[in-house]
C-alpha positions as CSV (number, residue, x, y, z in Angstrom):
1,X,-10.1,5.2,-12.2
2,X,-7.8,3.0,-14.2
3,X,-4.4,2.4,-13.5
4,X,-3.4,4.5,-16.0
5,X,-4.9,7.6,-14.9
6,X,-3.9,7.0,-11.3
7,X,0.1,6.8,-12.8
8,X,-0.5,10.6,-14.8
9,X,-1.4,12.4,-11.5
10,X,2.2,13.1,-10.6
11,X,1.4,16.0,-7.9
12,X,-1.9,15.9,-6.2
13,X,-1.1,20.1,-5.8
14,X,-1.6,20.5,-9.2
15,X,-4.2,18.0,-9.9
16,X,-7.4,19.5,-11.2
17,X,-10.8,17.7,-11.5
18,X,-12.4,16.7,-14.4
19,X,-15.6,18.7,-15.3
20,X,-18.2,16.4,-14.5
21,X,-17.0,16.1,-11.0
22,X,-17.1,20.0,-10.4
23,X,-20.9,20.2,-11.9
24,X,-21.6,17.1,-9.1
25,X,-20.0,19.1,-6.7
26,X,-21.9,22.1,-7.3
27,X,-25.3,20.2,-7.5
28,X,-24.5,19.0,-4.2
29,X,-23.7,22.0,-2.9
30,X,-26.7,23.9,-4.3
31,X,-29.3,21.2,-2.7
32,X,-27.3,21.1,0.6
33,X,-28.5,25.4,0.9
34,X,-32.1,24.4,-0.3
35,X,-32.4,22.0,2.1
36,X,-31.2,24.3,5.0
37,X,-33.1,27.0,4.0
38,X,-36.5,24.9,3.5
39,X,-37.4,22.6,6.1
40,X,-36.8,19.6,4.0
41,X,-34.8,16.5,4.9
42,X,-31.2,17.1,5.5
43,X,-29.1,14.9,3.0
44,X,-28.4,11.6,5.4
45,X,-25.5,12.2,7.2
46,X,-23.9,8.9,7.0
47,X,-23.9,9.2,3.3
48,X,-22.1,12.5,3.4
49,X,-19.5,11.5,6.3
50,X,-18.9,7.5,3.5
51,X,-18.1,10.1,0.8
52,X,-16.4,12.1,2.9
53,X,-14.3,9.1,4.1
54,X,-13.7,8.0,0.5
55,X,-12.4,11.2,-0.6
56,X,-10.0,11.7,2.5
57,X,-8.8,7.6,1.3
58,X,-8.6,8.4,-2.2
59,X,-6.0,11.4,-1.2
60,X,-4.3,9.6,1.3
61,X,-3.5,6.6,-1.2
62,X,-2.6,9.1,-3.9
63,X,-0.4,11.0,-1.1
64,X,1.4,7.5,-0.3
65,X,1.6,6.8,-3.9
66,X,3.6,10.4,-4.3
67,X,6.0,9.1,-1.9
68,X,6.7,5.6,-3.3
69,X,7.8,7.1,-6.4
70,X,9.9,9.5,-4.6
71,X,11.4,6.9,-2.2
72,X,11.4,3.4,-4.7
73,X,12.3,0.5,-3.7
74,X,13.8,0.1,0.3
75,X,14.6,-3.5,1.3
76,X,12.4,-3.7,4.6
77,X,9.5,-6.0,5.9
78,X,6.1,-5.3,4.3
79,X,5.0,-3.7,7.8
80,X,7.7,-1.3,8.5
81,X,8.1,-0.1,4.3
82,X,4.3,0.9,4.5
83,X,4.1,2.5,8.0
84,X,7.4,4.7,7.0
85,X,5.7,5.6,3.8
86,X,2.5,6.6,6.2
87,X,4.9,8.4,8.6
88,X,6.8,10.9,5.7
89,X,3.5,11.6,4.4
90,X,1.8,12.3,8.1
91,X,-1.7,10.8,7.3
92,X,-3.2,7.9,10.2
93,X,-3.1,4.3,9.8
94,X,-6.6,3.6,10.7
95,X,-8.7,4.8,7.8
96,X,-6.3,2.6,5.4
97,X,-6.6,-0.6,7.9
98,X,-10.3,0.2,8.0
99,X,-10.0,-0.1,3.8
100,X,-8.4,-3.2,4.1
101,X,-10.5,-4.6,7.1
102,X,-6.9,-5.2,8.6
103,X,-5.5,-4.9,11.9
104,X,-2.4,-4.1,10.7
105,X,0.1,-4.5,7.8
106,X,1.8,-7.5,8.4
107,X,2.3,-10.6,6.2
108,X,1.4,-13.9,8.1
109,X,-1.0,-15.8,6.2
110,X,-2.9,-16.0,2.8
111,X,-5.6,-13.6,3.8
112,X,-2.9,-11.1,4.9
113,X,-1.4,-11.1,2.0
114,X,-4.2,-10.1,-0.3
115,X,-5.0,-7.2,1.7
116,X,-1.3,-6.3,1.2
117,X,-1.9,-6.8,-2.2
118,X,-4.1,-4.5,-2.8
119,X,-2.4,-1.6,-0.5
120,X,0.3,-2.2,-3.0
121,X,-1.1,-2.2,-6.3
122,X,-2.3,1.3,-5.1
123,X,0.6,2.6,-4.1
124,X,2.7,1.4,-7.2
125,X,4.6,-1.2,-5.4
126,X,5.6,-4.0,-8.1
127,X,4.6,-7.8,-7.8
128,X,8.2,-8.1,-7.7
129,X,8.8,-5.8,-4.3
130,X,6.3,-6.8,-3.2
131,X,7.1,-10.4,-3.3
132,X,10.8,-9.1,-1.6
133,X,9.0,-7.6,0.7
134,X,6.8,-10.9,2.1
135,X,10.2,-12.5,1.7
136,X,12.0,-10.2,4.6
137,X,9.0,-9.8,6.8
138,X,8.4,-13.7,6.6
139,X,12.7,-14.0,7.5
140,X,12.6,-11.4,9.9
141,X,10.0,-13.3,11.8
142,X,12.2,-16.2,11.8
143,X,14.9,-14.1,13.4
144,X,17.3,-13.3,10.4
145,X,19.0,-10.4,10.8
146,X,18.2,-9.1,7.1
147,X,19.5,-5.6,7.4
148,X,22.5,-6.9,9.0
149,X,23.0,-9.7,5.8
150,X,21.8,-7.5,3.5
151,X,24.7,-5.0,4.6
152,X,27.2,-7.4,3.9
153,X,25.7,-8.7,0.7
154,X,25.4,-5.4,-0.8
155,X,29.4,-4.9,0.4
156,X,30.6,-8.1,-1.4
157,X,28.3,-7.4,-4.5
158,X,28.3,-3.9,-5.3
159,X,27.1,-4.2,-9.0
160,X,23.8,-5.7,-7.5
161,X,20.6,-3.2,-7.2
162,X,18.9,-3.4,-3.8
163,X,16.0,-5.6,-4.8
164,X,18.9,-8.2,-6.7
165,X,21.1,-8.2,-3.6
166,X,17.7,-8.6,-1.2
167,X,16.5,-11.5,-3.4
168,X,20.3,-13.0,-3.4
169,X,20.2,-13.2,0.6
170,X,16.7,-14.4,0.9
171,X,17.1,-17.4,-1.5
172,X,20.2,-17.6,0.7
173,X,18.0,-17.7,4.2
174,X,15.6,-19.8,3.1
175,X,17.9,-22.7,2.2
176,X,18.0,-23.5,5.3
177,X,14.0,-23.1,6.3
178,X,12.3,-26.5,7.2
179,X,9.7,-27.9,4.6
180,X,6.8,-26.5,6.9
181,X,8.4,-23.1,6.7
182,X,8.3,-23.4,3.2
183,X,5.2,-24.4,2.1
184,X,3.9,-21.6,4.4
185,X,5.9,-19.2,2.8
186,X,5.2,-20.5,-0.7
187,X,0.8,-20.5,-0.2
188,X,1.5,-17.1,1.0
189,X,3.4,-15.6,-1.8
190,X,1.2,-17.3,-4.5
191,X,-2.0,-15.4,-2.8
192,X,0.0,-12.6,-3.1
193,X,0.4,-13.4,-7.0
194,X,-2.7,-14.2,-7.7
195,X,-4.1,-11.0,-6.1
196,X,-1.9,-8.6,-8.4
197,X,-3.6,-10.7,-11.0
């Protein structure tokens, strides 16, 4: 499904199937009873528990999707922006780190980052939150105080939006990370460019 498509399902509620997929559906269902009620091979069971799987993904990255929209733009790391995303919508972590053969969401390394990437991209976050978001995790691990700084930045600069005043403090913070810091920082957020290419 293109992009496109994804952005015109605005409530999953409402969302109705094209026809094809119904006629699969049935198909299915009709040779699932004929194999029950002849003594025939069942379907493999593995196949029907990956689709199974696939469709309970698909909805759950539509469902987180839902919420972004709803929610926009919050200046926190990449790890806690995506788990309070999964908490409003109530679905489990697991079958989304699974997707992304991740132990968890955080932002550490080039690797990392792609897998972010692609969470992202799904969930309609921008290259440019996304980028923000790196940014705070990779401060916060440093021990910056961004909600704290980002507080008073947003105070001193009200006409800012909260991805202008986040950007604004982190150029600020990482003025004063070494050169190892920064080339760390900087390999990290070009993988994360190149994968929303």
């Amino acid at each position: 499904m293109n992009q496109d498509k994804v952005s015109d399902i605005d409530n999953i509620a409402e969302y109705q199937p094209p026809e094809w997929v119904l006629s699969i559906l049935t198909l299915f269902e009709s040779s699932t009873a004929e194999n029950a009620k002849s003594d025939k091979t069942p379907i493999d069971e593995m196949f029907t528990k990956r689709c199974a799987g696939a469709a309970e993904l698909a909805l759950n990255l539509a469902k987180l999707r839902q919420e972004r929209q709803r929610v926009g733009f919050v200046p926190l790391s990449a790890t806690d922006y995506i788990r309070r995303l999964i908490e409003l919508v109530d679905i489990p972590e697991s079958p989304i780190l699974s997707w992304l053969q991740s132990e968890d969401f955080s932002l550490d390394d080039p690797k990392s980052a792609n897998a972010f990437a692609r969470l992202a991209q799904r969930v309609g976050i921008s290259l440019r939150e996304a980028l923000v978001h790196l940014r705070i995790s990779f401060a916060a691990q440093r021990g910056s105080p961004v909600p704290i700084l980002l507080a008073r930045t947003r105070s001193s600069s009200p006409h800012l939006t909260p991805i202008e005043s986040s950007e604004v403090l982190l150029r600020e913070i990482e003025s004063g990370y070494d050169v190892a810091d920064l080339r760390q920082l900087r390999a990290i957020e070009q993988e994360l460019t190149a994968s929303y290419e």
